[in-house]
Each structure stands twice: as C-alpha cells, then as structure tokens.
C-alpha positions, -999 to +999 in steps of 0.1 A: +013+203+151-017+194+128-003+168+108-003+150+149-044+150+146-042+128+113-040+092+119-027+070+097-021+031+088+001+013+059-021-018+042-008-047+033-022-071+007-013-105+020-045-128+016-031-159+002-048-195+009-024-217+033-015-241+003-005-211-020+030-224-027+037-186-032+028-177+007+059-193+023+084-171+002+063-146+003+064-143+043+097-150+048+111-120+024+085-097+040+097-109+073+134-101+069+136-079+040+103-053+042+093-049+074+123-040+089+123-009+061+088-002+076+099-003+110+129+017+104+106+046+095+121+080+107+079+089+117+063+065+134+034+077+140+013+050+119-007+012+122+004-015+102-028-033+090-024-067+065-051-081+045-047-116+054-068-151+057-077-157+090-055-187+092-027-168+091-036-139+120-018-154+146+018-158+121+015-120+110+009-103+148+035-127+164+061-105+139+056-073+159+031-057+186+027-026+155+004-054+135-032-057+132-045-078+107-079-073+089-106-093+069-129-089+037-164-105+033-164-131+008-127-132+010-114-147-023-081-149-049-096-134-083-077-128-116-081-107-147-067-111-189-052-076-196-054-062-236-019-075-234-025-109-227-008-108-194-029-118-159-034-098-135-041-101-099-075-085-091-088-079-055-102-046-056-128-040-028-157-014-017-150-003+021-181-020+029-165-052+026-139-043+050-139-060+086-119-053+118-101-019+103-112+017+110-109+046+091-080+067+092-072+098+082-042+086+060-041+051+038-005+043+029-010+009+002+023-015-001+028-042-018+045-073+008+075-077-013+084-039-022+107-013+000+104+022+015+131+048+023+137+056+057+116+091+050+085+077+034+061+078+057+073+111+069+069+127+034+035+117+032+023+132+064+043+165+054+024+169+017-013+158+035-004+182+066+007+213+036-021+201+012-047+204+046-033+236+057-045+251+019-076+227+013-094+220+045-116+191+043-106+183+006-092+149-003-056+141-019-037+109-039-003+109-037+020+086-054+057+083-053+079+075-090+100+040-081+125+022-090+132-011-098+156-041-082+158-075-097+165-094-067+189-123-082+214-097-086+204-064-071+208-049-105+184-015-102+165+006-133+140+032-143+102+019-143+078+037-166+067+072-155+037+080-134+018+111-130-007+126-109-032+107-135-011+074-135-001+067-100+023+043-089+014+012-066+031+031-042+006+057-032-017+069-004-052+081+005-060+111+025-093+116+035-099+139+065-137+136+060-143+102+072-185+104+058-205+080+044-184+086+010-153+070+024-133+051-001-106+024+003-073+026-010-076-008-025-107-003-042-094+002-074-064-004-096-034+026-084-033+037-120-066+050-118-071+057-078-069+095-081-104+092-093-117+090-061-097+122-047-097+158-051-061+161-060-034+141-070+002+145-064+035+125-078+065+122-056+100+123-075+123+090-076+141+081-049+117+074-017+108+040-029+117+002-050+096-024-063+113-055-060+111-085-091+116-120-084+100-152-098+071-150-069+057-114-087+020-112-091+019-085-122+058-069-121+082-085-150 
C-alpha cells in the first residue's frame, strides 16, 4: 500500500531545565498515563521523537527502545503576554534549528500530558494516504476537535471549536516533498499552522483529550 512509503514520527515537547519543579510530574504522568496510549496505537508504523535537554536523554530512551530524543540550537524556556493577559508558553522553532531528527513524511505534534485514541495514528495515515492519492506532491494540516478531562475528577467537556483555519494542538504535518522549503510542525502556534500547508483538514470529536491539571502550561 502507499500510505507504507510515508514515514512518520509523533514529537514531543518535553525541554524543561532539571530544576523545573514542573519536570518530575510532568515525567511521571507521561510515563504511566500517555505513553502507554501511544504505544497502544492500533498502526504502529511511526518514531517517537521528544524535544528534550540533553540531561534528560538517557531518562526518556530508557522508557522504551521506540524513543529517540532530539535537540534545538540555542535551546531555551521562552514566554509570551497574550491580549488576554494570560502567559503563554512560546518555543516555536525554524527546522534549521533542529538537531539529531530527520524529516519525515508525516509530523504527528503532542503535547506530554494529553491522550490519543487507540485509532489516532491510523486515521492520520488514512486521510494523508486519500489526500496523496488526489494531490500528489501537495502538502496537508490536519487537526482533530478534542475534548477535555480535568484530572482531579475525571469530569470530561466540550473545548472550543476548531476548523481547518483554527486547528487544534492536536494536529499533524504532511509533507511528501521533503525540499529545501520544509517546515516544522512546531514552528508556529497550531492555531495558525495550516499556513504553511496546502490544505487543511479537521477531524470530528472523539479521537483525542487534552488533559487539565495544576502543572498546565496554557490549558485552564
């Protein structure tokens, strides 16, 4: 099958310093509680790749052979003041900043503390392999509507609605021309990451959950 030929890797954002009081909670809920929803994935056919300081390589491959971790140049924790008031967390980078990952076909972005159905993955491939088979060469954004869990007690809602033209954190990046015009799928915020492809799709409810706990970065 085509959709074989594609390869494809899930990043993971997980660069805090070792004295973040954050990174220990952080670590231990993606330990037990998200990557076994990534590993559980009914299509395997994908790398895991996490953003990370290089202080903390050797804790993130030691959780499973499917790891790789990855690096930026001038590595560093940067925030931003929204028209809101509210702060932001802000570590949006070029691909030439990237060290140690290669480029794949299909970029799958996930936050460490948020969960996939056991048919994520495998819906993505399936809408790049249909969207390829009717746009060779052509790019695609594809984001997926969530819900929301409060983890102190499991209670679940709606979240505001995304569309092709305000997609979701949970989203990927297909590019099967790898060129010099390669983009990365954290190089700009996901509301406005269909910018850099040719089309944009939204995914209906129910293949993913953002998770809100006192440890959130932007989610209330």
């Amino acid at each position: 099958m085509i959709a074989l030929k594609f390869t494809a890797v899930l990043i993971i954002r997980f660069h805090y310093a070792d004295s973040d009081p954050r990174f220990k909670f952080r670590f231990n809920y993606f330990k037990t509680a998200v990557l076994p929803t990534i590993l559980a994935q009914r299509n395997q056919n994908f790398d895991i790749a996490i953003r990370c300081n290089p202080e903390h390589d050797a804790l993130f491959t030691a959780l499973s052979p499917r790891i790789r971790v990855f690096h930026v140049k001038n590595e560093g924790v940067n925030y931003i003041h929204g028209k809101n008031g509210k702060r932001y967390f802000h570590d949006h980078v070029s691909w030439n900043r990237i060290i140690d990952l290669p480029k794949y076909d299909i970029q799958i972005g996930l936050d460490s503390d948020d969960f996939i159905a056991p048919d994520y993955v495998a819906v993505i491939r399936k809408t790049c392999r249909d969207f390829h088979s009717r746009n060779l060469g052509a790019s695609l954004h594809i984001s997926f509507q969530p819900r929301k869990m409060y983890l102190k007690n499991k209670r679940t809602t709606g979240m505001m609605e995304y569309t092709p033209r305000r997609g979701s954190a949970f989203m990927a990046l297909f590019q099967p021309n790898k060129g010099e015009n390669y983009k990365f799928i954290y190089e700009m915020s996901h509301l406005n990451l269909w910018k850099l492809a040719d089309k944009s799709v939204t995914i209906p409810s129910g293949h993913c959950m953002v998770t809100v706990h006192s440890h959130n970065e932007s989610t209330r």
